[in-house]
N, C-alpha and C positions, 0 to 999 in steps of 0.2 A: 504494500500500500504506500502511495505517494505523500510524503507529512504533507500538512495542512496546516499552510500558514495564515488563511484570511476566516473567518467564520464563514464564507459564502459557498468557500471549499466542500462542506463539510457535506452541502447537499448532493455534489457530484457524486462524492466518496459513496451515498449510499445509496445514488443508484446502479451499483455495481453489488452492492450486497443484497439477502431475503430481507423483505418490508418484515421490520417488527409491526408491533402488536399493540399499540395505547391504548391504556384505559385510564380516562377521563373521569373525577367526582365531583358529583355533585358541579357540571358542566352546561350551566344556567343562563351566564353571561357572554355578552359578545365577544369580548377578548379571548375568552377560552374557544369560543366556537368557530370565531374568524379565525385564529393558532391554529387550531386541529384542521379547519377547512382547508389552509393553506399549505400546511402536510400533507395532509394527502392527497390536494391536485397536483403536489410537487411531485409526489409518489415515492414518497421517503417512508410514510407508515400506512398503516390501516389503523381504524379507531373505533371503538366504543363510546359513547355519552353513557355520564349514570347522572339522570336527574328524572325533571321533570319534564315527563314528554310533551306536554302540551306549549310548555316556556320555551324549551327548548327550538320546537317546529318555531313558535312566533319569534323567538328571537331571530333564527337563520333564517327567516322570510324576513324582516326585517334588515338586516341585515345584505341580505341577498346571497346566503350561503345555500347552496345547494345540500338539503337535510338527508338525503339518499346517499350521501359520501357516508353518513355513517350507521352504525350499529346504531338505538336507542335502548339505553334499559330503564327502564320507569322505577324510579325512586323520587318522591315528592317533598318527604324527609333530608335534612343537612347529614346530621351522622350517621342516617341510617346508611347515606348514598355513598356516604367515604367509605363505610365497613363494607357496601358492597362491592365497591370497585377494588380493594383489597381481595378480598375473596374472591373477584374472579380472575385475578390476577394466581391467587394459590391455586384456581381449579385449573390452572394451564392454559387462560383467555390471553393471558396478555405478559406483553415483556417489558412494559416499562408504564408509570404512573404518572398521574399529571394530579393537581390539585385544580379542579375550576374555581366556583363562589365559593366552594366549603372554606371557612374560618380557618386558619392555621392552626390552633390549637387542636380541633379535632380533626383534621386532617394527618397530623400527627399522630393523636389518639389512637387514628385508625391504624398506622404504621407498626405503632410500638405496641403493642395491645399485645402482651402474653400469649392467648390462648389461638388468636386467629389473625395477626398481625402479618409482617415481613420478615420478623430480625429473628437470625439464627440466636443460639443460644453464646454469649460473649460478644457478640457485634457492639462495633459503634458507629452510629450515626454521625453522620458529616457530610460540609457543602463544599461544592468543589465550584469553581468562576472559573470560565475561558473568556479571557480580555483580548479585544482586540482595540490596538490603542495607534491611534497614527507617528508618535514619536517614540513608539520600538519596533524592530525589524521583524517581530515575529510575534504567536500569541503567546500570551501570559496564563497561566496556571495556576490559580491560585487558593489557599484554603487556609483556615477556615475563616469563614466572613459572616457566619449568619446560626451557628447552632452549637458551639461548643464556647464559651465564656474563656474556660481560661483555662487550658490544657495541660493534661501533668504526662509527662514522658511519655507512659503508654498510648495518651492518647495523640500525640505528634508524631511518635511511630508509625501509629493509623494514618492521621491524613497525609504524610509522606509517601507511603506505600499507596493511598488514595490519587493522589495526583498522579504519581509516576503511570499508575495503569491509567485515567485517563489520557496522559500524553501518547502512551503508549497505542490505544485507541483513536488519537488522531493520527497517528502515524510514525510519531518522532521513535525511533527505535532506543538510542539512549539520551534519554531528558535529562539536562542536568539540571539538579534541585538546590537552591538555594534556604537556608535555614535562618531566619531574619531577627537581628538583634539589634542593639541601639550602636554598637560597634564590632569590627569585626575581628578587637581582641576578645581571650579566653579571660573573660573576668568570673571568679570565681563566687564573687558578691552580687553577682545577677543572672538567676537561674535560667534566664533565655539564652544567656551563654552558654552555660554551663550543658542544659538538654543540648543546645546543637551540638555541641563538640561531639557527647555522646552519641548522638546518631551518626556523626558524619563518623566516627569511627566503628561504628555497628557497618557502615555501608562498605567502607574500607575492609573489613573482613567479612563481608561476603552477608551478613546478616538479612541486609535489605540489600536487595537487587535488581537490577535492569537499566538504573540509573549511574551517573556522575553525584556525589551529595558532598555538598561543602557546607559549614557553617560554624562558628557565628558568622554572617556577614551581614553587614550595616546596607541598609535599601540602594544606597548608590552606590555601590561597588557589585552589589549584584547585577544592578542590572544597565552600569554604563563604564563602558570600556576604559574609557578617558578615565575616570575616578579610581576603575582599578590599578593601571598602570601607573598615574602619581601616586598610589597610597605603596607601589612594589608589590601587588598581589601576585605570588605564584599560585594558581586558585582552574583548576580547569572550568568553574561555575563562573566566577567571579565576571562582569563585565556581558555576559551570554547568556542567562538565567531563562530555563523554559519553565519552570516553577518556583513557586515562592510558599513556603511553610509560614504563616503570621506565626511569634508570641503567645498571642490573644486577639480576645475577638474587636475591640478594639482598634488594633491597630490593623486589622484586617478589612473593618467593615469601614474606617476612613477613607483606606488605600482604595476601596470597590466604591463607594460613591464618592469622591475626589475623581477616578477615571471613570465615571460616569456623565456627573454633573459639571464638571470644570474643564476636562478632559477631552467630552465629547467621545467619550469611548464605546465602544458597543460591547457587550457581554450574553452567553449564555450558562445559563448555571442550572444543576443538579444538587440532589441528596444521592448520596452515596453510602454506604454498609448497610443496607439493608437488602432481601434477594433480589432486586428490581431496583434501576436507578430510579429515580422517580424527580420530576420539577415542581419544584417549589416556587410558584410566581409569588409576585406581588399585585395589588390593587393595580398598582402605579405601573408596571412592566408596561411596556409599547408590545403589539402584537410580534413585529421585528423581534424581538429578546424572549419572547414566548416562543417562535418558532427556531430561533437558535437554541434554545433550552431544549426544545425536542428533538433538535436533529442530534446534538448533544446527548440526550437520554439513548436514542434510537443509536448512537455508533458503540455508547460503551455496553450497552443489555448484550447479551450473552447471546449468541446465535444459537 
C-alpha cells in the first residue's frame, strides 16, 4: 500500500480494498446522515442507521440524501439505539461505529458496558487524530486528545502502540513516534520525561515494534528540522515526526484545536481499543471531518 500523505488519499486507498461495514447510532441528524450519505456514494463503506425511521426518511429528504443508500433499523429510543448499534456490530453486522445524535456519555455507555459492550477484557480506550496541516510535509498522528486525562505508563504504552498501527494503516511502514515533553532532556523531576525515556527504551529493545520511538522531545524538535539541528539532535524522530504521544490531555486537546481553529487544519479522528474503531464526532464537526473520520474508521477495522 502507497503511504498517505493528504486525508483525500485515504478515499483512493479504499477503493482498492472490501467496503467495510458502518453502523451508525442513534443517526437522526443531518450531519451524520449527509457523512454516511457521502460514504457511501464515494463507495468507501456500506451502512446501517439505528434510529428513528421516520426522522431519519424526513431528514435525508430534506436534506436531499438519497435514504435507499442505507440499511434503516428502527430505534426511537437514545440508549436504546446506541446498545443497538453495538450489538449489531457483536452479531457480525458491522466493522466499525459511528456515534450520530446519541449524547457522548451514552454512546460510550454503550461501548464500555460489561456485559454487551466492545472492550475485550484489559482494553483501553483511546483517541487517535490524523492532522492534516498545511505547514508540515506530511500527516500528523496524534493521541490522546479527547478521552484519557492524564496517562500513567501503561497507559502511553497503549496509545503509542495505538498510533503506530494507525500509521501503519495508512501506509507509513515505519512511523517514527515522537514522545512529547516540555524539553527534550531526561529530567528526572518531570515524569513526562521520565515515561518517554522509558518507552523509547522498551522500543529500543524490541518491546514495542514496527516503529522508530524517540523521546523526551520538546514539540519543536519533533517536528521541525531547523530546531532539531540547532538544538545537535542525533534523534532519527527528531525534526520528521509521523506521530506524537501528548503528556496529557491537555496538552493534547490544545495542540488539536490550535490546528484546527488557528491552523486551519483539517482532521479525522477515531476511538481506538475497543473490537471496532468507532468515530467519535462532535456537534461542531463539518460533515468534511465526519467523512474523514470514517474513511479513517473504515482503513484501520480489520478486514
Amino acid at each position: 500500500m502507497t503511504e498517505i500523505k493528504r486525508l483525500d488519499d485515504m478515499f483512493e486507498a479504499l477503493k482498492s480494498q472490501s467496503k467495510k461495514r458502518l453502523v451508525a447510532a442513534y443517526a437522526n441528524d443531518a450531519h451524520t446522515i449527509g457523512a454516511v450519505g457521502k460514504a457511501v456514494e464515494t463507495g468507501i463503506v456500506e451502512a446501517t442507521l439505528v434510529g428513528d425511521k421516520t426522522t431519519i426518511e424526513s431528514v435525508a429528504k430534506e436534506e436531499g440524501v438519497d435514504v435507499s443508500l442505507f440499511r434503516i433499523v428502527h430505534e426511537s429510543d437514545e440508549m436504546k439505539a446506541a446498545f443497538k448499534a453495538v450489538a449489531l456490530i457483536n452479531e457480525g453486522e458491522g466493522d466499525l461505529l459511528m456515534k450520530g445524535l446519541v449524547s457522548t456519555d451514552k454512546y460510550m455507555r454503550a461501548i464500555l458496558n460489561k456485559e454487551n459492550g466492545l472492550m475485550n477484557p484489559g482494553a483501553i480506550l483511546s483517541h487517535v487524530t490524523v492532522m492534516e496541516n498545511a505547514n508540515y510535509h506530511k500527516l500528523l498522528i496524534v493521541g490522546d486528545v479527547a478521552i484519557i486525562p492524564l496517562p500513567e505508563l501503561k497507559e502511553k504504552i497503549a496509545i503509542t502502540n495505538y498510533l503506530i498501527s494507525v500509521a501503519h494503516a495508512l501506509g507509513i511502514e515505519r512511523p517514527k513516534v515522537a514522545l512529547i515533553a516540555a524539553t527534550e532532556q531526561v529530567s528526572p523531576k518531570m515524569q513526562a520525561c521520565v515515561d518517554a525515556a522509558l518507552i523509547a527504551k522498551m522500543a529500543d529493545r524490541g518491546q514495542i515494534k514496527g516503529a522508530a520511538v524517540d523521546g523526551p522531545l520538546a514539540l519543536d524538535v519533533a517536528i521541525d528540522e531547523e530546531s532539531a539541528r540547532i538544538k545537535k539532535l542525533n534523534s532519527e524522530v527528531a525534526g520528521d515526526a509521523d506521530c506524537i504521544v501528548f503528556p496529557n490531555i491537555e496538552s493534547g486537546n490544545v495542540f488539536y484545536k490550535a490546528n484546527t481553529k488557528l491552523a486551519k487544519g483539517e482532521q479525522g479522528a477515531i476511538v481506538v481499543g475497543a473490537r471496532v474503531p468507532a468515530v467519535l464526532s462532535s456537534r461542531g464537526d463539518s460533515i468534511k471531518t465526519k467523512l474523514y473520520s470514517i474513511a479513517l474508521a473504515a482503513l484501520s477495522a480489520k478486514a
